[in-house]
py3Dmol code that shows the C-alpha trace and the ligand (Angstrom):
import py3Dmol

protein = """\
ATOM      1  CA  UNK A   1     184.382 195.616 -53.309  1.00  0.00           C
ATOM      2  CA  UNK A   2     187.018 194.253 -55.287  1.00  0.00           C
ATOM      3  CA  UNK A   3     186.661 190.117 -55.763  1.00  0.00           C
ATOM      4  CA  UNK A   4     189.725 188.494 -54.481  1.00  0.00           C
ATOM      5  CA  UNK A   5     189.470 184.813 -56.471  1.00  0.00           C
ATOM      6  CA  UNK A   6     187.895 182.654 -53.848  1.00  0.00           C
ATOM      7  CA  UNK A   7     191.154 183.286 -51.702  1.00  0.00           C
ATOM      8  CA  UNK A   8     189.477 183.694 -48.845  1.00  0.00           C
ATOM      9  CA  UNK A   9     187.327 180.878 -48.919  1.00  0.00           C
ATOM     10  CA  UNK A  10     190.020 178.719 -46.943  1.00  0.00           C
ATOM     11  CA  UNK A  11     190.639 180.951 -44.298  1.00  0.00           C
ATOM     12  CA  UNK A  12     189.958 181.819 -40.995  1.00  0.00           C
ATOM     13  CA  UNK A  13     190.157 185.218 -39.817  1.00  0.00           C
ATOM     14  CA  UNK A  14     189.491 186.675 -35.874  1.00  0.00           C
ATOM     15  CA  UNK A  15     187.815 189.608 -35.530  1.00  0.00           C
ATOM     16  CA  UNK A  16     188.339 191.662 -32.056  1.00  0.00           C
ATOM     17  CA  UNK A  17     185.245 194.286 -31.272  1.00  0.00           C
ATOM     18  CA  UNK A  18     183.480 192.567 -34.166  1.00  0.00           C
ATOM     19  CA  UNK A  19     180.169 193.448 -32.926  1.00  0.00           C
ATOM     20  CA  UNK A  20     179.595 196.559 -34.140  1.00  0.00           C
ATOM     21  CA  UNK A  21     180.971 199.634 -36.151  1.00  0.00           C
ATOM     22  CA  UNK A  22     183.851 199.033 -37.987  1.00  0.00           C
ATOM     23  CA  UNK A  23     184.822 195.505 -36.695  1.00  0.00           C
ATOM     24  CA  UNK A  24     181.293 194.637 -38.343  1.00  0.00           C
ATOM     25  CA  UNK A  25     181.612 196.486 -41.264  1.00  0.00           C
ATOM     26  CA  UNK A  26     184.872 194.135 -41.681  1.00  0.00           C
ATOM     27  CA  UNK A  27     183.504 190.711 -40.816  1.00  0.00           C
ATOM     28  CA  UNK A  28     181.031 191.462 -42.953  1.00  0.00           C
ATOM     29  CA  UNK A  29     182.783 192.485 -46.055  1.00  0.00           C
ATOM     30  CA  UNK A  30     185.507 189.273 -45.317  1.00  0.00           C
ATOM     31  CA  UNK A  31     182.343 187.420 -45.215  1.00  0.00           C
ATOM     32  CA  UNK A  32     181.412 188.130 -48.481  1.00  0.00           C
ATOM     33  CA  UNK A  33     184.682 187.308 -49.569  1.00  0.00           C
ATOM     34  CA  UNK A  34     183.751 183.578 -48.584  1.00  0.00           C
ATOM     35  CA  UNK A  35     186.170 183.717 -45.114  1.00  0.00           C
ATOM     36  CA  UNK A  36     184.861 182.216 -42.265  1.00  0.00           C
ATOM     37  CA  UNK A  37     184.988 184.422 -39.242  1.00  0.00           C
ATOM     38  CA  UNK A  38     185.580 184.304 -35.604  1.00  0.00           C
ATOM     39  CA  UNK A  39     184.121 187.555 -34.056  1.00  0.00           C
ATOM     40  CA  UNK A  40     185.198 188.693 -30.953  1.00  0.00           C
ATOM     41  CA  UNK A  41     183.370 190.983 -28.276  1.00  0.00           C
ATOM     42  CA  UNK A  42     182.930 191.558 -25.045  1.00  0.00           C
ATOM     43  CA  UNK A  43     179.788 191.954 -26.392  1.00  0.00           C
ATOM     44  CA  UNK A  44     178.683 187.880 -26.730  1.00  0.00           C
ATOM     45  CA  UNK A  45     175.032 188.612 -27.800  1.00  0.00           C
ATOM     46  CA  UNK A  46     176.516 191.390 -30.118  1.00  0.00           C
ATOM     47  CA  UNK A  47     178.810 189.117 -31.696  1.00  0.00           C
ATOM     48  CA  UNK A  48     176.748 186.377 -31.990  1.00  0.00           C
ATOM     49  CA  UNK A  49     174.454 188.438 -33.592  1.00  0.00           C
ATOM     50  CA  UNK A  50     177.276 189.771 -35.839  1.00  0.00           C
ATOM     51  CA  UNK A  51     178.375 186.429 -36.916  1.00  0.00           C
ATOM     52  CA  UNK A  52     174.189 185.345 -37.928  1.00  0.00           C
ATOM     53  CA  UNK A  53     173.776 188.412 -39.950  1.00  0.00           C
ATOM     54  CA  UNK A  54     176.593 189.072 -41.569  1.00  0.00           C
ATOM     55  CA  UNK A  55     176.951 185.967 -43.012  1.00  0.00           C
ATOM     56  CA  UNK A  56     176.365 185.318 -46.648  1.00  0.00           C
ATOM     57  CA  UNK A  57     176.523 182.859 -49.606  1.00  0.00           C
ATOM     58  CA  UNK A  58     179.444 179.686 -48.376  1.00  0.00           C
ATOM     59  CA  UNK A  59     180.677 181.587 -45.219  1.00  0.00           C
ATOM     60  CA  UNK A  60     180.815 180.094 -42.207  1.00  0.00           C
ATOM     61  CA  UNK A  61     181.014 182.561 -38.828  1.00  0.00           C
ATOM     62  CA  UNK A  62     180.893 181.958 -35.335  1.00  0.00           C
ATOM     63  CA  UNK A  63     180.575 184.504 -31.759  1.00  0.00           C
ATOM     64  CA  UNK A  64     183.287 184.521 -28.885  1.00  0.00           C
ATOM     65  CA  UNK A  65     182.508 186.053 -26.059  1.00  0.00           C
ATOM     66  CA  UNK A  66     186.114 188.091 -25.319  1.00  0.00           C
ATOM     67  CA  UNK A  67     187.598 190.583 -23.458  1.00  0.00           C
ATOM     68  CA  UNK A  68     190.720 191.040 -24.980  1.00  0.00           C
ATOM     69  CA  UNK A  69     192.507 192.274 -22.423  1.00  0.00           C
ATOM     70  CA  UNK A  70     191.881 189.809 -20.254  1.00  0.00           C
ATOM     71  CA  UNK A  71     194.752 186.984 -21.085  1.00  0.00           C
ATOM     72  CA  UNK A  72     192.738 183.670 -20.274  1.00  0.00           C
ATOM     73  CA  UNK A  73     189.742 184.907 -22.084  1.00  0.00           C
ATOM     74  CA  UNK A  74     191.905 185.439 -25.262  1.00  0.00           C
ATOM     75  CA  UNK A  75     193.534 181.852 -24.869  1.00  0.00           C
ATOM     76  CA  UNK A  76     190.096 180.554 -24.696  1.00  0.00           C
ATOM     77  CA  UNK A  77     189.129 182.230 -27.326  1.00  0.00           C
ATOM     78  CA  UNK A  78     191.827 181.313 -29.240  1.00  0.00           C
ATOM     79  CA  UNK A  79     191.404 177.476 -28.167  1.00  0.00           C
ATOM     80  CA  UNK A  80     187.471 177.473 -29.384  1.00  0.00           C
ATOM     81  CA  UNK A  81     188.623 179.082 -32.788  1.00  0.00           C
ATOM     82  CA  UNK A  82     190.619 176.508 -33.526  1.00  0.00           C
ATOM     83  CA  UNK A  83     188.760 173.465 -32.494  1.00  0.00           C
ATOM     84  CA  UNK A  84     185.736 175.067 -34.776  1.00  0.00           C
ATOM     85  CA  UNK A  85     187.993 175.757 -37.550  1.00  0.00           C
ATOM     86  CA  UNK A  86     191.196 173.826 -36.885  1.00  0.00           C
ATOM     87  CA  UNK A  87     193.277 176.951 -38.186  1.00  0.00           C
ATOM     88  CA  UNK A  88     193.267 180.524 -37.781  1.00  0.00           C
ATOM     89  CA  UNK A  89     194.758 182.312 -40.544  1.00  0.00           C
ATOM     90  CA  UNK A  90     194.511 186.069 -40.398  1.00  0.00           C
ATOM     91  CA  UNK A  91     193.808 188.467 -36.751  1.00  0.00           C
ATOM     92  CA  UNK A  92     192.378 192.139 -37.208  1.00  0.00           C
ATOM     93  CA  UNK A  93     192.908 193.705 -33.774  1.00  0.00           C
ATOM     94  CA  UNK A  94     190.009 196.093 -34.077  1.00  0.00           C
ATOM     95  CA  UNK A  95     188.301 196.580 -30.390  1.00  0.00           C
ATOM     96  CA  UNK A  96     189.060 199.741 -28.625  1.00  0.00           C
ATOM     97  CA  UNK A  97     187.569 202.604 -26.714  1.00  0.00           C
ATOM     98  CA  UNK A  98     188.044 206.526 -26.670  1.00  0.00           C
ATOM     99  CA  UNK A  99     187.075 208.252 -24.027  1.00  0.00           C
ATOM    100  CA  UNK A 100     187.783 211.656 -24.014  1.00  0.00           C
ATOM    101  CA  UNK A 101     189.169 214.210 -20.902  1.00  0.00           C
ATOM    102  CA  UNK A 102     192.281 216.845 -21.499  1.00  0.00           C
ATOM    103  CA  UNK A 103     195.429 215.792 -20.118  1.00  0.00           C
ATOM    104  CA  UNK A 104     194.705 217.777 -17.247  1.00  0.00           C
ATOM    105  CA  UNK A 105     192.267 215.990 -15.974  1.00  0.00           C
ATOM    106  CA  UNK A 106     192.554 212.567 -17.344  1.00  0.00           C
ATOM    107  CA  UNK A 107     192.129 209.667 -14.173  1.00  0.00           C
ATOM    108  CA  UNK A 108     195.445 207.583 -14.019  1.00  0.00           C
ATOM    109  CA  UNK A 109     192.261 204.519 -13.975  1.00  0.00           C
ATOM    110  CA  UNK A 110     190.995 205.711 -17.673  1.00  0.00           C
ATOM    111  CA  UNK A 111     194.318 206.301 -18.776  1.00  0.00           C
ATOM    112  CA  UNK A 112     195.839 202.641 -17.990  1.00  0.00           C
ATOM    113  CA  UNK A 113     192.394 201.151 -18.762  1.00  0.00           C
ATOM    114  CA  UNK A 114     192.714 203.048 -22.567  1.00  0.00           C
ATOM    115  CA  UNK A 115     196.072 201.194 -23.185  1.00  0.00           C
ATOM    116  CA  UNK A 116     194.606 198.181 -21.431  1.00  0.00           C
ATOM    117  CA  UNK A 117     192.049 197.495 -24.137  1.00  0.00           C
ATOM    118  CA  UNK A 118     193.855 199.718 -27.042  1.00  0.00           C
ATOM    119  CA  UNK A 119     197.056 198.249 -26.900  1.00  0.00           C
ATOM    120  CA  UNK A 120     197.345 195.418 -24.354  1.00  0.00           C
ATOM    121  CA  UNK A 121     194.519 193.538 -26.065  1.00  0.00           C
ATOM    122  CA  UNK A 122     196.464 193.658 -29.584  1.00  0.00           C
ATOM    123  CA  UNK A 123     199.713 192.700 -27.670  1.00  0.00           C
ATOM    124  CA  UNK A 124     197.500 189.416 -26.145  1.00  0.00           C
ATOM    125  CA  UNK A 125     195.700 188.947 -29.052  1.00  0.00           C
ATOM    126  CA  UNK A 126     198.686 189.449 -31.813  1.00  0.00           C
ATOM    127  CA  UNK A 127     200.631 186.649 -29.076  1.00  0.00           C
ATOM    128  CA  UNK A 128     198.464 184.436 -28.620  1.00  0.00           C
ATOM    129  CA  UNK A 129     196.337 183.907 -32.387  1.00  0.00           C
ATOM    130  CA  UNK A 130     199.723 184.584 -33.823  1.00  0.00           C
ATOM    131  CA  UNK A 131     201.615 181.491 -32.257  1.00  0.00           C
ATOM    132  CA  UNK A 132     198.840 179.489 -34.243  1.00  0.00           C
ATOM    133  CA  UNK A 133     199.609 181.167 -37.303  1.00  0.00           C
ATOM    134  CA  UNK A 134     203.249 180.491 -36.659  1.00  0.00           C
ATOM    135  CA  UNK A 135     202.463 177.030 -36.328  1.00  0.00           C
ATOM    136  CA  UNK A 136     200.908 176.837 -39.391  1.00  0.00           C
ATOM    137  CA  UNK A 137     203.765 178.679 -41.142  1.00  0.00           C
ATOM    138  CA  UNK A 138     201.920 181.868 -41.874  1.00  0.00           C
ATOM    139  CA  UNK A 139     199.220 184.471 -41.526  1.00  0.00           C
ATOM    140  CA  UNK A 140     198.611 188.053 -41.967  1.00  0.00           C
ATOM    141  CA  UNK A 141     197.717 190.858 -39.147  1.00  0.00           C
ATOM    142  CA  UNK A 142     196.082 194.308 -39.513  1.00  0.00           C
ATOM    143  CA  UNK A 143     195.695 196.496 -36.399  1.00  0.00           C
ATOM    144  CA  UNK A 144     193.244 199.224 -36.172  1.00  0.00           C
ATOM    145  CA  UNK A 145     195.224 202.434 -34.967  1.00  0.00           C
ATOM    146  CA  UNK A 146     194.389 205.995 -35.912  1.00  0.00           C
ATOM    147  CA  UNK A 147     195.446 209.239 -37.203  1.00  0.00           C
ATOM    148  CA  UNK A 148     195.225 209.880 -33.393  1.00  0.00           C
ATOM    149  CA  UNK A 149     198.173 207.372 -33.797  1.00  0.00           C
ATOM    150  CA  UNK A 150     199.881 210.261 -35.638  1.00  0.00           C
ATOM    151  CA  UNK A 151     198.400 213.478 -34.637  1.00  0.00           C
ATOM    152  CA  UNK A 152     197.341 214.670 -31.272  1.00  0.00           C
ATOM    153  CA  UNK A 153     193.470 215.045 -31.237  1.00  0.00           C
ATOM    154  CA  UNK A 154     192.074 217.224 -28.649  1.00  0.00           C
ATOM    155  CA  UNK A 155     190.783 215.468 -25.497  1.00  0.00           C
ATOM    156  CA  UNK A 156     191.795 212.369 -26.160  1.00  0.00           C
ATOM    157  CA  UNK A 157     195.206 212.045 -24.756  1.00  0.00           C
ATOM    158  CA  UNK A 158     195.134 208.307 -23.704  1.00  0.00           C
ATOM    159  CA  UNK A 159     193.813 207.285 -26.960  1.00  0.00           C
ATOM    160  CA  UNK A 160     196.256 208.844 -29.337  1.00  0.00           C
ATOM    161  CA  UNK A 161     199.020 207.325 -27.119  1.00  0.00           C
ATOM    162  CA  UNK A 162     197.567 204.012 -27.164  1.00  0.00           C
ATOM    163  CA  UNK A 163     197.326 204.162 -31.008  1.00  0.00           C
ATOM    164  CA  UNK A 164     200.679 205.345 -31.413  1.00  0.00           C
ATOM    165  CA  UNK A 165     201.586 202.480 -29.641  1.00  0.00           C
ATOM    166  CA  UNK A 166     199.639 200.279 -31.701  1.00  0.00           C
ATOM    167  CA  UNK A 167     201.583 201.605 -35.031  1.00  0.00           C
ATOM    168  CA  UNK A 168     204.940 200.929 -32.893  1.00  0.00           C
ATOM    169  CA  UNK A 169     203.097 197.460 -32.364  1.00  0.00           C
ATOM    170  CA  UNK A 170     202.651 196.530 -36.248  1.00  0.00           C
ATOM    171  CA  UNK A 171     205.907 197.167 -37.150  1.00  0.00           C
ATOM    172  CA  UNK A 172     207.561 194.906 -34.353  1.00  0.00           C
ATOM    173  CA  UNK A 173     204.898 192.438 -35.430  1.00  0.00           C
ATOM    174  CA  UNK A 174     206.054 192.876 -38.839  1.00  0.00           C
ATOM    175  CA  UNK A 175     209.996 192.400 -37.978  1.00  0.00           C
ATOM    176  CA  UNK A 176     210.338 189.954 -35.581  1.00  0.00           C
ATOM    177  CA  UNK A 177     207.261 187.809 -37.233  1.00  0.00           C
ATOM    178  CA  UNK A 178     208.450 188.651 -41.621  1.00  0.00           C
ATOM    179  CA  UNK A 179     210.835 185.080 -41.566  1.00  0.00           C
ATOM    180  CA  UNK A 180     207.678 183.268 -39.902  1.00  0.00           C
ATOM    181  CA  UNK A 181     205.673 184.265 -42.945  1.00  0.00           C
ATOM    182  CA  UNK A 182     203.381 186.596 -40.628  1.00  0.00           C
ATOM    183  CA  UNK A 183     202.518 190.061 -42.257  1.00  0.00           C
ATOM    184  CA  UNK A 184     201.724 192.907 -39.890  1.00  0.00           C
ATOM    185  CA  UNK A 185     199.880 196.388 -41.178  1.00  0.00           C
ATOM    186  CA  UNK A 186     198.129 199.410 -39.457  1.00  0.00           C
ATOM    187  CA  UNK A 187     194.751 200.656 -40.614  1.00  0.00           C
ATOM    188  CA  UNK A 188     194.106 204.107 -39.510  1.00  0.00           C
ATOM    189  CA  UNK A 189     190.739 205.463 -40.022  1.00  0.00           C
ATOM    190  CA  UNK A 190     190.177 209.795 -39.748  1.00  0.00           C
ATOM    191  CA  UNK A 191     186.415 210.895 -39.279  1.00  0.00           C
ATOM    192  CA  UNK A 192     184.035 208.159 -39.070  1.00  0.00           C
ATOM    193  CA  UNK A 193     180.505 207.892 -37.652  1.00  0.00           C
ATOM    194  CA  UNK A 194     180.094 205.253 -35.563  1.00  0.00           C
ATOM    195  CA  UNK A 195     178.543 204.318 -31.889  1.00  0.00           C
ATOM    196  CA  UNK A 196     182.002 205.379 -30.727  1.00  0.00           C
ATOM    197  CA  UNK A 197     181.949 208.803 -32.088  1.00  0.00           C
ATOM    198  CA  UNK A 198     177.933 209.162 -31.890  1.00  0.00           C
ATOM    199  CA  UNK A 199     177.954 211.717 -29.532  1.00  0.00           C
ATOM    200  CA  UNK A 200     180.457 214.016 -31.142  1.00  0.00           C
ATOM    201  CA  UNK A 201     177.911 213.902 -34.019  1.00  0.00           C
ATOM    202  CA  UNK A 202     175.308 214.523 -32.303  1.00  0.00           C
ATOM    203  CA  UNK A 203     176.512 217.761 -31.764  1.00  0.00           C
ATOM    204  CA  UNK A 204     174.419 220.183 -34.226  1.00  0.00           C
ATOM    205  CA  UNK A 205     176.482 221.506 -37.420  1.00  0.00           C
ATOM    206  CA  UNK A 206     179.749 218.945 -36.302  1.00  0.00           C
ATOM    207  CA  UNK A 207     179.424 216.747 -38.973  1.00  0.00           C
ATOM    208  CA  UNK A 208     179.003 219.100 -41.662  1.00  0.00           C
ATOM    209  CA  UNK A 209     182.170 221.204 -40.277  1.00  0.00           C
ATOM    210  CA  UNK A 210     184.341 218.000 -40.631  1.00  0.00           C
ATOM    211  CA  UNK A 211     183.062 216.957 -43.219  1.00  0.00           C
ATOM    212  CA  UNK A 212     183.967 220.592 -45.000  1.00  0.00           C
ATOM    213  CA  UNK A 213     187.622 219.856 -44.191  1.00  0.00           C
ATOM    214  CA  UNK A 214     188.114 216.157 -45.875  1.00  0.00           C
ATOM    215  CA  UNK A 215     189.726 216.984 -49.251  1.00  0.00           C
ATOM    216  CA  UNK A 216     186.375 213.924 -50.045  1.00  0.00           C
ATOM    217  CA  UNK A 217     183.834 216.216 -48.446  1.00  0.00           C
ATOM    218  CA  UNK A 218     182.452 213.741 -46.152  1.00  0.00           C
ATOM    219  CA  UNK A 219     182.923 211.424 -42.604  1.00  0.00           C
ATOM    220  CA  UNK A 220     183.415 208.112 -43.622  1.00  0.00           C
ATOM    221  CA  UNK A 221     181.417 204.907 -42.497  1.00  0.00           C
ATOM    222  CA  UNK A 222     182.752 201.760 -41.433  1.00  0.00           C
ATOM    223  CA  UNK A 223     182.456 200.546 -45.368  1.00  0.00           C
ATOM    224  CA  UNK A 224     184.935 202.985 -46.008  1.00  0.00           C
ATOM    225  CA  UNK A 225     187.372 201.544 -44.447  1.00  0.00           C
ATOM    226  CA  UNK A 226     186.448 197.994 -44.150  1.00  0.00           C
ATOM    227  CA  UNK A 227     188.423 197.612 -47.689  1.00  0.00           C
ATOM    228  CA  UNK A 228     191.757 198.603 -47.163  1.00  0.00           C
ATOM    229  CA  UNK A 229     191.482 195.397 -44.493  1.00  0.00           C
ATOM    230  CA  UNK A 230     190.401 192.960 -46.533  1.00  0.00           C
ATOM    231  CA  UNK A 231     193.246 194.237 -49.258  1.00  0.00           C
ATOM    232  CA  UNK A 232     196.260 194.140 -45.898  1.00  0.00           C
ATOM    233  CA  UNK A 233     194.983 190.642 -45.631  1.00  0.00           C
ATOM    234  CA  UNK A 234     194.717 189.476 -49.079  1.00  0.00           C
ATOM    235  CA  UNK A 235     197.457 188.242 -51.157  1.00  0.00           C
ATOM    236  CA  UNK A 236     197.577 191.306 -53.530  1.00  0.00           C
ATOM    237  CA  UNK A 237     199.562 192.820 -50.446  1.00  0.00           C
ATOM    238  CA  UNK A 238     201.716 189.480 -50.477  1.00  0.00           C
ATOM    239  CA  UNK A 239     204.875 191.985 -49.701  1.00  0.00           C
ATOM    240  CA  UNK A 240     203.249 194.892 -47.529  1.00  0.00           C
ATOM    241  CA  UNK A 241     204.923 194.385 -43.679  1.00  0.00           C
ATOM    242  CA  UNK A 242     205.053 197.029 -41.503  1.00  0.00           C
ATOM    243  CA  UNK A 243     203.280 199.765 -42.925  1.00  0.00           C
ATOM    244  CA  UNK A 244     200.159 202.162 -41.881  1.00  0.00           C
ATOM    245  CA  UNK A 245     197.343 202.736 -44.673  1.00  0.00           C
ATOM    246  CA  UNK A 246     195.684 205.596 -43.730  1.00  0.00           C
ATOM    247  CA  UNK A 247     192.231 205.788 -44.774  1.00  0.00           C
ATOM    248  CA  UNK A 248     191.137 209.487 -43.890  1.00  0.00           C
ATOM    249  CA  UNK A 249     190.025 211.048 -46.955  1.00  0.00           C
ATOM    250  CA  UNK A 250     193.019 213.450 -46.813  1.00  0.00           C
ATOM    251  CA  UNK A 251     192.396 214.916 -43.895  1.00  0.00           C
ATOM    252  CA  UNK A 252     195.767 214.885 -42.718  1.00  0.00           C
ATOM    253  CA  UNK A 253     196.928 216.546 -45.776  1.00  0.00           C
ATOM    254  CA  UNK A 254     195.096 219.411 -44.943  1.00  0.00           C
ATOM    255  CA  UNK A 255     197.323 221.632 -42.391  1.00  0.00           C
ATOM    256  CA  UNK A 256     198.473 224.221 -45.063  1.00  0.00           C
ATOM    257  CA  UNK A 257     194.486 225.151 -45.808  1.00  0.00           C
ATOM    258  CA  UNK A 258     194.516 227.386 -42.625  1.00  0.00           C
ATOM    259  CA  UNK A 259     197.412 229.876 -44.115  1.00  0.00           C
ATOM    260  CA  UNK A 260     196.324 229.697 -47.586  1.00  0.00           C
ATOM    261  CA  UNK A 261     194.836 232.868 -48.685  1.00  0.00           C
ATOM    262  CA  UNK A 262     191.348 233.380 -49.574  1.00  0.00           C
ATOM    263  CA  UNK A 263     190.018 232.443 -53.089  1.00  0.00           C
TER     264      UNK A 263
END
"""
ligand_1 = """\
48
NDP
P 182.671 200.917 -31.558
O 182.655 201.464 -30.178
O 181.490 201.167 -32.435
O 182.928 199.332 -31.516
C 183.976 198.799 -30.766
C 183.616 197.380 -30.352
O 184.730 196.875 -29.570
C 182.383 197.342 -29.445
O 181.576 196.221 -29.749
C 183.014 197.220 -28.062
O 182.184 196.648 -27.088
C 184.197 196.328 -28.378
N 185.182 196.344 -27.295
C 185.573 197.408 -26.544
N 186.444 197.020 -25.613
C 186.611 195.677 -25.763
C 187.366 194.701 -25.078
N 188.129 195.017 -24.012
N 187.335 193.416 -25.517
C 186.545 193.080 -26.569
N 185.772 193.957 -27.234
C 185.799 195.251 -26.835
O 184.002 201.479 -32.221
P 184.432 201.701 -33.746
O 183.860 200.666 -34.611
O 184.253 203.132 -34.077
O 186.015 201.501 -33.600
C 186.702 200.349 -34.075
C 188.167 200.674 -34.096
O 188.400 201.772 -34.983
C 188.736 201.090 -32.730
O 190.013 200.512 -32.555
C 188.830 202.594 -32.856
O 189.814 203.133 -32.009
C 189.193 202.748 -34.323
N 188.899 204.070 -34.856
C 187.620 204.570 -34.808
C 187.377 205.841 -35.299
C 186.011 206.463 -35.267
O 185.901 207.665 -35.591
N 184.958 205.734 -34.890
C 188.443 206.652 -35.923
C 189.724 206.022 -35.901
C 189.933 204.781 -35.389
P 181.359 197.651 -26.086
O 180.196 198.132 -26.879
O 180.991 196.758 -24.951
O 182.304 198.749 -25.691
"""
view = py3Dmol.view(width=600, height=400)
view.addModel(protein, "pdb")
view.setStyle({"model": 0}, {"cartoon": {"style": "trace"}})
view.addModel(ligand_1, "xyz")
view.setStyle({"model": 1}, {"stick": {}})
view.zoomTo()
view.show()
């Protein structure tokens, strides 16, 4: 992990779906940063938890119990964050679920409740912690999307909407927010094992097959992408605003593999 100068050691950054997986992997490398954390879960116990362990050297974390799509929760949440902290400096909208069906099939219920918690909840959350950074004449944002975001991934029709939305998202973040100092980015992660995707690789011989077409040769882990994060909300990306890092191993490079010829 690259050191970042004690930078974050004055600020406060929220953490949505901070309880586990990747929204842990990044409270607990901003942790270690010095940054003291809000993380946010529906989850409470998990996030408390999340904010005990993660915790090291001057840090300072706390749990919020939050569902982010629901609009008073996130206001509360957003009030306790501030009376603990008195600021909030940086938001990573990083909660979100994937269920899978084919298009087909998909339930008009999972499909408004995937853009309810995949894209409403950044919406709320962007709104709502972002009028404090506003106040406080400036902040950064990432946003969790996908290469789902990007490129249609089978079954999971709702999802790669909802991320696409998300990308659209950052960048209206990015230009309507720019002049109040706010910086909006996209992370989008490719393969990566986590509780989300644990029963796709629980599948016998799945994880080796994906991991044979990363250019890297492997799924990535939450630490994988936990960095490009902490670097969207740092000041070496002082003049990133709008853009998508996508952190996938080159898998998305990797169309032109099925019609080369043998070697
Ligand atoms: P996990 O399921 O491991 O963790 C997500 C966390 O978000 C859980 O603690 C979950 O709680 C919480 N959460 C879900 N809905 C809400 C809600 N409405 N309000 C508050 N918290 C909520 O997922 P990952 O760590 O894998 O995913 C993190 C992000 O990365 C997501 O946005 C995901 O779409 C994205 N991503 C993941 C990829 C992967 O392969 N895993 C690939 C590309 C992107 P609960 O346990 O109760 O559901």
């Amino acid at each position: 992990m690259v050191e970042h100068s004690g930078q974050f050691q004055s600020r406060v950054v929220a953490v949505t779906g901070g309880a586990q997986g990747l929204g842990r992997a990044i409270v607990a490398a901003l942790a270690a940063q010095g940054a003291s954390l809000a993380v946010l879960d529906r989850n409470g116990d998990g996030a408390q938890t999340a904010a005990a362990e993660t915790v090291t050297g001057g840090a300072t974390a706390i749990g919020v119990t939050c569902d982010v799509t629901d609009m008073n929760a996130v206001e509360a949440a957003v009030a306790e964050v501030t009376a603990r902290f008195g600021r909030v400096d940086a938001l990573v909208n990083n909660a979100g679920i994937l269920p899978r069906r084919p298009l087909a099939e998909e339930t008009v219920e999972t499909w408004e409740e995937t853009l309810r918690v995949n894209l409403r909840g950044p919406f709320l959350c962007t709104q709502k912690f972002g009028a404090v950074m506003k106040a406080q004449g400036g902040g950064a944002i990432v946003n969790i999307a996908s290469i789902g975001g990007t490129v249609p991934t089978v079954d999971a029709g709702a999802y790669c909407a909802s991320k696409a939305g998300v990308l659209a998202l950052t960048r209206q973040t990015a230009l309507e927010w720019g002049e109040a100092g706010i910086r909006a980015n996209a992370v989008s992660p490719g393969y990566m094992q986590t509780a989300m995707t644990e029963d796709r690789y629980a599948i016998p011989g799945l994880k080796e097959l994906r991991a044979s077409v990363v250019p890297l040769g492997r799924v990535a882990g939450p630490e994988d992408v936990a960095g490009a994060v902490v670097f969207l909300l740092s000041d070496e990306s002082s003049y990133i605003n709008g853009h998508e890092v996508v952190v996938d191993g080159g898998l998305t490079l990797t169309t032109t593999r099925r019609v080369s010829p043998p070697t």
